[in-house]
PDB file as gemmi writes it, atoms N, CA and C in Angstrom:
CRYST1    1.000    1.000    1.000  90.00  90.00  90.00 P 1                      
ATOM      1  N   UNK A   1     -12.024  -0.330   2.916  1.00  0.00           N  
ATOM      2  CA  UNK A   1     -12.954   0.771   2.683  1.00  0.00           C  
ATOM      3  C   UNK A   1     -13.545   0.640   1.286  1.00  0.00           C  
ATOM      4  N   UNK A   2     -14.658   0.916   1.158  1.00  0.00           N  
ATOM      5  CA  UNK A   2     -15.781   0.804   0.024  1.00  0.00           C  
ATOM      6  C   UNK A   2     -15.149   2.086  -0.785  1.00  0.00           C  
ATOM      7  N   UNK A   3     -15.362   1.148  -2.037  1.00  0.00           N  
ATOM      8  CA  UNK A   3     -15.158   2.787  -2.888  1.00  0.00           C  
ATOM      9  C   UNK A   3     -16.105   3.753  -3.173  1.00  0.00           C  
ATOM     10  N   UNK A   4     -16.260   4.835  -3.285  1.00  0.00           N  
ATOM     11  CA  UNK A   4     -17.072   5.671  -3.448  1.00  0.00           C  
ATOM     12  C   UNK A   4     -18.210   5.448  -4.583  1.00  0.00           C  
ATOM     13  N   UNK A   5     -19.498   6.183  -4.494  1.00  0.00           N  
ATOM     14  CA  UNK A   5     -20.409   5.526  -5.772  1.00  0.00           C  
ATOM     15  C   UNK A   5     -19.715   7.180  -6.281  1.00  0.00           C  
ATOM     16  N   UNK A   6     -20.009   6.576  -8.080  1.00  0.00           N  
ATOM     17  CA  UNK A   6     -19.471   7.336  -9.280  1.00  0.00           C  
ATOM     18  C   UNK A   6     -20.271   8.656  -9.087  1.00  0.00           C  
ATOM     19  N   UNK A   7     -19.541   9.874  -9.121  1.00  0.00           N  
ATOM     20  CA  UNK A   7     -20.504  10.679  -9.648  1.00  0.00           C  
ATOM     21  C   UNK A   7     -20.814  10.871 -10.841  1.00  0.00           C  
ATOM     22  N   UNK A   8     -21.979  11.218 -12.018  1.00  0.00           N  
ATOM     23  CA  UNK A   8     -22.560  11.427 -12.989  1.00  0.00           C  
ATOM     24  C   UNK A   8     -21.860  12.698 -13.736  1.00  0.00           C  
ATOM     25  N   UNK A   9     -20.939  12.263 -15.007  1.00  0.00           N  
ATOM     26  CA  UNK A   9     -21.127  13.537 -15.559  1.00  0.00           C  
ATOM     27  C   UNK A   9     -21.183  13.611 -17.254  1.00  0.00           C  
ATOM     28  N   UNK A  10     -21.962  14.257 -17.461  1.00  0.00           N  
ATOM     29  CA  UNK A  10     -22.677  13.895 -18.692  1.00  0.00           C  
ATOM     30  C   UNK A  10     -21.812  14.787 -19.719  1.00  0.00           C  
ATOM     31  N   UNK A  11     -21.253  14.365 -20.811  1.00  0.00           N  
ATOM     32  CA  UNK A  11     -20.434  14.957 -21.788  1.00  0.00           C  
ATOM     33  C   UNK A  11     -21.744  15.192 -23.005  1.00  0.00           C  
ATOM     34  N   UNK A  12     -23.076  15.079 -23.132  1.00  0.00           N  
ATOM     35  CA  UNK A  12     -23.262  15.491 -24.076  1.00  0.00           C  
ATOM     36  C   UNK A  12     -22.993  15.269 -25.455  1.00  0.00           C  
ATOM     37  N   UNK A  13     -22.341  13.588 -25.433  1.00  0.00           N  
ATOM     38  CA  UNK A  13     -22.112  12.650 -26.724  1.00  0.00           C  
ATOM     39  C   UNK A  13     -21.712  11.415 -26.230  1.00  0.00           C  
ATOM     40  N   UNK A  14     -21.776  11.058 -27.274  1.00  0.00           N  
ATOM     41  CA  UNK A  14     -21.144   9.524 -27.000  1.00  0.00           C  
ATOM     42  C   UNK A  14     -19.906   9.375 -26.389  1.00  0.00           C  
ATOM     43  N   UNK A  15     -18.668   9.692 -26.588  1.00  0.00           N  
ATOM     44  CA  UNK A  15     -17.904   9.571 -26.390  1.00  0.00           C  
ATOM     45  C   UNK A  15     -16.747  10.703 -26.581  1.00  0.00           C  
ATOM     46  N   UNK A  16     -15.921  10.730 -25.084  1.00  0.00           N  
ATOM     47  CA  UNK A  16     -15.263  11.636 -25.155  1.00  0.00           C  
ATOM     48  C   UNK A  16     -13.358  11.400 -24.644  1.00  0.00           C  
ATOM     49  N   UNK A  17     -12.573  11.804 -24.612  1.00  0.00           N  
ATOM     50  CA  UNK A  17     -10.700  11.155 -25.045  1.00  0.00           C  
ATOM     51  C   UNK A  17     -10.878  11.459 -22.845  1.00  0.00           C  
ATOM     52  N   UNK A  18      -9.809  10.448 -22.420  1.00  0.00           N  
ATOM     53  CA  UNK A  18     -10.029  10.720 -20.894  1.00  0.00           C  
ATOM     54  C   UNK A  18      -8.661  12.050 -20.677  1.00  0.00           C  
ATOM     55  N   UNK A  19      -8.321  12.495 -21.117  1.00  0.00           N  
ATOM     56  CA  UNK A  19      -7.664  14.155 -20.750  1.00  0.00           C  
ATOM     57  C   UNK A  19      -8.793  15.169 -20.722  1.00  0.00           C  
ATOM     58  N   UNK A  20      -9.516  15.548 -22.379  1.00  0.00           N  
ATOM     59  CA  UNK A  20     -10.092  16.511 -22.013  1.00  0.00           C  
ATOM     60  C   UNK A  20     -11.328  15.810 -20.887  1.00  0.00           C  
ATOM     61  N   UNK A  21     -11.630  14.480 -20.598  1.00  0.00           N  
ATOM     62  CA  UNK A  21     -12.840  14.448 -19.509  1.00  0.00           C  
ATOM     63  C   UNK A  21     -12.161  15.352 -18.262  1.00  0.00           C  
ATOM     64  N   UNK A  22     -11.440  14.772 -18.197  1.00  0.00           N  
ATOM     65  CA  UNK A  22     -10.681  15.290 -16.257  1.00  0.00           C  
ATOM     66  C   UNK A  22     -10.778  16.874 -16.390  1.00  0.00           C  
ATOM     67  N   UNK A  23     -10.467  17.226 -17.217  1.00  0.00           N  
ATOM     68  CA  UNK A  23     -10.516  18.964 -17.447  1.00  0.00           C  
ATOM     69  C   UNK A  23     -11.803  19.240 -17.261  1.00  0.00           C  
ATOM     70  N   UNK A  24     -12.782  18.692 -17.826  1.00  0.00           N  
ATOM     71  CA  UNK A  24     -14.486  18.781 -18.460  1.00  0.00           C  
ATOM     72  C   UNK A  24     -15.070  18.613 -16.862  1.00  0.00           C  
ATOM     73  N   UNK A  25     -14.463  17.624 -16.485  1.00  0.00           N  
ATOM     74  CA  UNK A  25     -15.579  17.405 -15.089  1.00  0.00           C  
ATOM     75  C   UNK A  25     -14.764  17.917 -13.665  1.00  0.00           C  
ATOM     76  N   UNK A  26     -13.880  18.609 -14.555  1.00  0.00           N  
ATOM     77  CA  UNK A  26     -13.148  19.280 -13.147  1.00  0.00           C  
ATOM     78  C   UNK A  26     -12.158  19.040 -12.031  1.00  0.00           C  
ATOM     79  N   UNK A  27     -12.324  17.229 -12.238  1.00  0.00           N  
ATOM     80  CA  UNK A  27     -10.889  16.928 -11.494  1.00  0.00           C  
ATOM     81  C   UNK A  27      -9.412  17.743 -11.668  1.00  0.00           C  
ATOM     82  N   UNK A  28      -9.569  17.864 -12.747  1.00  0.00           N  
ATOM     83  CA  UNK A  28      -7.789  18.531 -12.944  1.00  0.00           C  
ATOM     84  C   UNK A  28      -8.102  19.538 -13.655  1.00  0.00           C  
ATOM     85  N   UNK A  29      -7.559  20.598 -13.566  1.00  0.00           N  
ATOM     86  CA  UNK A  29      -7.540  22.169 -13.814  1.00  0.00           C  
ATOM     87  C   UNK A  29      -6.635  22.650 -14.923  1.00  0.00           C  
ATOM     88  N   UNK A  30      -5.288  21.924 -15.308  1.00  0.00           N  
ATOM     89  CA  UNK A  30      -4.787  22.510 -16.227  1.00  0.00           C  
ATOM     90  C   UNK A  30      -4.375  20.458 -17.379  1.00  0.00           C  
ATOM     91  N   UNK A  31      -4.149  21.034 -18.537  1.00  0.00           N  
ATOM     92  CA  UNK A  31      -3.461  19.840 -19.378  1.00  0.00           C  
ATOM     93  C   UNK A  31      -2.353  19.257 -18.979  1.00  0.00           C  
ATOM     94  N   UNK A  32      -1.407  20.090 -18.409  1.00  0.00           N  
ATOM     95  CA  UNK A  32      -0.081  19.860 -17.425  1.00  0.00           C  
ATOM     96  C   UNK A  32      -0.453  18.908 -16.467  1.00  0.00           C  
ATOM     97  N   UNK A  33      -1.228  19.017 -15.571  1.00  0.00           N  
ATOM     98  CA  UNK A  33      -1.506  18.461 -14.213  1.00  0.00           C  
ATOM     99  C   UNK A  33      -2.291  17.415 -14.944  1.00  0.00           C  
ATOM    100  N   UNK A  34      -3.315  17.209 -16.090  1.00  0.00           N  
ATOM    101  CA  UNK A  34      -3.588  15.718 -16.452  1.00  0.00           C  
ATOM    102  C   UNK A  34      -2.498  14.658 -16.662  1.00  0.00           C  
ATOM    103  N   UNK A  35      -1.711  15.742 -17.708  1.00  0.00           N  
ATOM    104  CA  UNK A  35      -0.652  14.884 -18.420  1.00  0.00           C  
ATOM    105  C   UNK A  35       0.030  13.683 -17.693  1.00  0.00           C  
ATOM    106  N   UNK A  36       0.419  14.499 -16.358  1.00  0.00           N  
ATOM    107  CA  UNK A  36       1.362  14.437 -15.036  1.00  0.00           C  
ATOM    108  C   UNK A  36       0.659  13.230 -14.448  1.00  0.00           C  
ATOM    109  N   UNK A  37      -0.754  13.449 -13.942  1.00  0.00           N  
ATOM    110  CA  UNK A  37      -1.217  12.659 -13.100  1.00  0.00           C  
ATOM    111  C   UNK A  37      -1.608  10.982 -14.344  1.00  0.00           C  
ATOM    112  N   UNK A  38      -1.760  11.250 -15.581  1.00  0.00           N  
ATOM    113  CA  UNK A  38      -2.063  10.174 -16.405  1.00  0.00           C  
ATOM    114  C   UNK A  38      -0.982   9.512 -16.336  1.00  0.00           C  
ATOM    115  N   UNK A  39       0.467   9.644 -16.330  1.00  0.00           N  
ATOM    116  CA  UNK A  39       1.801   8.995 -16.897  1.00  0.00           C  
ATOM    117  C   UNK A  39       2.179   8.536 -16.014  1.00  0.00           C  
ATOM    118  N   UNK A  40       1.816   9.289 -14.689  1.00  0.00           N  
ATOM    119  CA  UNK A  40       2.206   8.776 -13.270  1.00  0.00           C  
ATOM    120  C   UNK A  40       1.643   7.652 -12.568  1.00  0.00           C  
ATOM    121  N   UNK A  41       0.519   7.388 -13.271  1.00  0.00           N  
ATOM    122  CA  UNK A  41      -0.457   6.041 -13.292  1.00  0.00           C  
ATOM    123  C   UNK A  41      -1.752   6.515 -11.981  1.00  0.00           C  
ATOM    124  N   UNK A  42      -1.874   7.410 -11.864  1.00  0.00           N  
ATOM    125  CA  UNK A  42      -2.841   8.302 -10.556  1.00  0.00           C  
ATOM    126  C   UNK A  42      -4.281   7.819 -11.166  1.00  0.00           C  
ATOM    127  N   UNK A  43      -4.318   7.638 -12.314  1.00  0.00           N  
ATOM    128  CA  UNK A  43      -5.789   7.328 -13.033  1.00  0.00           C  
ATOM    129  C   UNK A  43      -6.502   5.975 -13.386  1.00  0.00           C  
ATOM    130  N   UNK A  44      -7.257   5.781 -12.909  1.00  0.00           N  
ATOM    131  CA  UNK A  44      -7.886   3.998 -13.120  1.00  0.00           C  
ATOM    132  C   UNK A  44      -9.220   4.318 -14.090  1.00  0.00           C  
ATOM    133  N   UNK A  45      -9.223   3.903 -15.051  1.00  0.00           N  
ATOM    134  CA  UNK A  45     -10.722   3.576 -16.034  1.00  0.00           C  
ATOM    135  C   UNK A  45     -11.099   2.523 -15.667  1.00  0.00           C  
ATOM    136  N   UNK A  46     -12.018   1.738 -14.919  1.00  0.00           N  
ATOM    137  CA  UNK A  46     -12.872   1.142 -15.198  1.00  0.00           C  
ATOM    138  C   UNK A  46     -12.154   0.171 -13.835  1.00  0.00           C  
ATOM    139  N   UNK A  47     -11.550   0.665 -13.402  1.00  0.00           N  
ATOM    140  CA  UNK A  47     -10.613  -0.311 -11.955  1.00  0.00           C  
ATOM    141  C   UNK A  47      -8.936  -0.723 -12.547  1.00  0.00           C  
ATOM    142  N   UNK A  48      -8.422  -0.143 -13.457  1.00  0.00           N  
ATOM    143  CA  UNK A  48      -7.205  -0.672 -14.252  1.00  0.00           C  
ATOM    144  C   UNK A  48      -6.526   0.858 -14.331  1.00  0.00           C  
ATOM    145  N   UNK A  49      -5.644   1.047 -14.113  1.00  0.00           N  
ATOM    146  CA  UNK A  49      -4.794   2.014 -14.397  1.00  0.00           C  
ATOM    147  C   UNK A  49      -4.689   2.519 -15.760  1.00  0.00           C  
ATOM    148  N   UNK A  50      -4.838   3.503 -16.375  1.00  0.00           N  
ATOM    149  CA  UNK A  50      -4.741   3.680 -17.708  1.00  0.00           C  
ATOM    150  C   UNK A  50      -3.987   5.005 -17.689  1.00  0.00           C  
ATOM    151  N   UNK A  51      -3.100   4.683 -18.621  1.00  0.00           N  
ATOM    152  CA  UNK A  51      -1.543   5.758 -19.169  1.00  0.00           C  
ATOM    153  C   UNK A  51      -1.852   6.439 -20.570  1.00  0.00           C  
ATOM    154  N   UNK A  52      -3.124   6.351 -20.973  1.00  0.00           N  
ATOM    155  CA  UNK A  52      -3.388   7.069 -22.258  1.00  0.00           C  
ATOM    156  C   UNK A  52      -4.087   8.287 -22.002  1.00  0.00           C  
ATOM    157  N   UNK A  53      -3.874   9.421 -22.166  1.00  0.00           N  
ATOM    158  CA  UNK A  53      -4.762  11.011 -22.241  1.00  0.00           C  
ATOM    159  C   UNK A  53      -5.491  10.280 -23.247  1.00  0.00           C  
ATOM    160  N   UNK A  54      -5.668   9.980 -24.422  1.00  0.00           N  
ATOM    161  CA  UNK A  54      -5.652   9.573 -25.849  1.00  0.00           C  
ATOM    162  C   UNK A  54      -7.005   8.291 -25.621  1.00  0.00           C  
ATOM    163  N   UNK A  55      -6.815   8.055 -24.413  1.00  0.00           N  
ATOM    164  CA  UNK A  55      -8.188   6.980 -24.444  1.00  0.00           C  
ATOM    165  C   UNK A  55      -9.305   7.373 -24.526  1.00  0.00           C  
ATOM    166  N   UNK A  56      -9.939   6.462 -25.193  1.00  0.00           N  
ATOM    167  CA  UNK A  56     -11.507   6.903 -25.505  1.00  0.00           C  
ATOM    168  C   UNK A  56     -12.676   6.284 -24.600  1.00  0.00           C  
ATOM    169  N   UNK A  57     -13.090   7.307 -23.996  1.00  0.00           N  
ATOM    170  CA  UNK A  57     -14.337   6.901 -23.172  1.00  0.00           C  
ATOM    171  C   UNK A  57     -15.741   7.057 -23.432  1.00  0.00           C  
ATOM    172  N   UNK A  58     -16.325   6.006 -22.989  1.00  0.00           N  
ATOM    173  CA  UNK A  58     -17.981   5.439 -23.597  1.00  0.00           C  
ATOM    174  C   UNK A  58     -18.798   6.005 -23.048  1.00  0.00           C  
ATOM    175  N   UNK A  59     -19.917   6.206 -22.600  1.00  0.00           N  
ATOM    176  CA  UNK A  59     -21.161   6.293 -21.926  1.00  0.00           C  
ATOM    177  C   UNK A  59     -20.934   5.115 -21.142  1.00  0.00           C  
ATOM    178  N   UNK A  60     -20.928   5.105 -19.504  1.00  0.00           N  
ATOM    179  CA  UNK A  60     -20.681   4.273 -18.243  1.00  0.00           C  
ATOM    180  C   UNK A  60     -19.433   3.833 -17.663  1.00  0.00           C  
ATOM    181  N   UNK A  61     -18.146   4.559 -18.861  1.00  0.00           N  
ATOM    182  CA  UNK A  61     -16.970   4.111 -17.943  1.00  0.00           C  
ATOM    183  C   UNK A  61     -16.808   4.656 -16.860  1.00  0.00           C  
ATOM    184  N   UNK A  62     -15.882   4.592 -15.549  1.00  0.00           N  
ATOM    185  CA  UNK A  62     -15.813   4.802 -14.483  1.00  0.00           C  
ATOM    186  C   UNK A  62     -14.527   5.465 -14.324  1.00  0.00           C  
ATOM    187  N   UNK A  63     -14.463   6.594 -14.149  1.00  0.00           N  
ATOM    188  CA  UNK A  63     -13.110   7.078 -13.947  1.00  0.00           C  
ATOM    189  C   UNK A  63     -12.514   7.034 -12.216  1.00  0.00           C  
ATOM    190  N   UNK A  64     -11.378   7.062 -11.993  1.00  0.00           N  
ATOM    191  CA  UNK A  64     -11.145   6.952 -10.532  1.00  0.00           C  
ATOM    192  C   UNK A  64      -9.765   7.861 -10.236  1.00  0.00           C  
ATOM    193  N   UNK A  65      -9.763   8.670  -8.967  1.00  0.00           N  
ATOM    194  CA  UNK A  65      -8.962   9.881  -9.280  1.00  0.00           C  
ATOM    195  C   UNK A  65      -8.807  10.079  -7.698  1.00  0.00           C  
ATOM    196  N   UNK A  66      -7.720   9.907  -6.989  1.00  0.00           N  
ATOM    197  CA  UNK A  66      -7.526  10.516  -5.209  1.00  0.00           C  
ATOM    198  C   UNK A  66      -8.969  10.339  -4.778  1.00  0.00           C  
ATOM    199  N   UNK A  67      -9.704   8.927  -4.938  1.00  0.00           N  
ATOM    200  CA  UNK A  67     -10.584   8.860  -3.793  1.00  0.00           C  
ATOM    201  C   UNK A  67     -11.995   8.978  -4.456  1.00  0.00           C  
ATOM    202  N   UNK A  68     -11.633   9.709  -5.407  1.00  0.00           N  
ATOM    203  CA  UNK A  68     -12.988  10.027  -6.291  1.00  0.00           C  
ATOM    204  C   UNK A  68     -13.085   9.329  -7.636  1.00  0.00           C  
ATOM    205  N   UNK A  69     -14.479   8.811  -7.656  1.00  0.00           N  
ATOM    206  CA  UNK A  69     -14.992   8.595  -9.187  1.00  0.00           C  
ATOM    207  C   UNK A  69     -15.943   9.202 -10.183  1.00  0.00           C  
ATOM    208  N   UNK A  70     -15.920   9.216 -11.285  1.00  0.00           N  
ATOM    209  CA  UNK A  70     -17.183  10.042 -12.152  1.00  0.00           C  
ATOM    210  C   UNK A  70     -17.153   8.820 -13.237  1.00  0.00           C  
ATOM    211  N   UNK A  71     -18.522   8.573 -13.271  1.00  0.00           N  
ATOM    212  CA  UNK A  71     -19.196   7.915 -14.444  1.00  0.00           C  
ATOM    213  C   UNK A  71     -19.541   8.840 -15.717  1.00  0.00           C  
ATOM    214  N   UNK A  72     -19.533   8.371 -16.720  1.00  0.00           N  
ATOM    215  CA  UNK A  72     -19.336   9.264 -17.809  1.00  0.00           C  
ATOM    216  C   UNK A  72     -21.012   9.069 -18.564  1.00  0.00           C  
ATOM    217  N   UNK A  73     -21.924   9.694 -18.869  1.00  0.00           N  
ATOM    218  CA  UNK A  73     -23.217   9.627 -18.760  1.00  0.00           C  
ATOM    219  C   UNK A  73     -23.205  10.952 -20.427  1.00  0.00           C  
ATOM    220  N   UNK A  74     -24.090  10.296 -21.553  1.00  0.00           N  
ATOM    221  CA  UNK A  74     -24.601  11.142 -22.753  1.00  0.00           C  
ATOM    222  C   UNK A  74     -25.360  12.212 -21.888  1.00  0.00           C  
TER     223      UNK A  74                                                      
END                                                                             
């Protein structure tokens, strides 16, 4: 199965840490449930699993989350 195309979500700067994104674009609802789903390895940047809340994301990375993706757009 094809992966889904990214949805667009625009942070309004250059760059923003991938915890508060998931909060920002709504995948995850509380800091708890990021924390949880980041450590647990549930989160792929760019097709790679990434274990950092603390990572810093660009304008076009690709986040990937239960099926869903969001591209990160100024």
């Amino acid at each position: 199965m094809a992966s889904p195309a990214p949805q667009d979500v625009s942070i309004g700067s250059e760059m923003i840490r991938l915890g508060p994104f998931l909060k920002f674009a709504g995948v995850l609802d509380s800091g708890g449930d990021v924390k949880e789903a980041i450590i647990d390895g549930y989160v792929q940047v760019n097709g790679e699993i990434e274990r950092r809340r603390g990572r810093q994301l660009q304008v076009g990375d690709v986040i990937a989350f239960e099926g869903r993706a969001f591209r990160v757009q100024a």
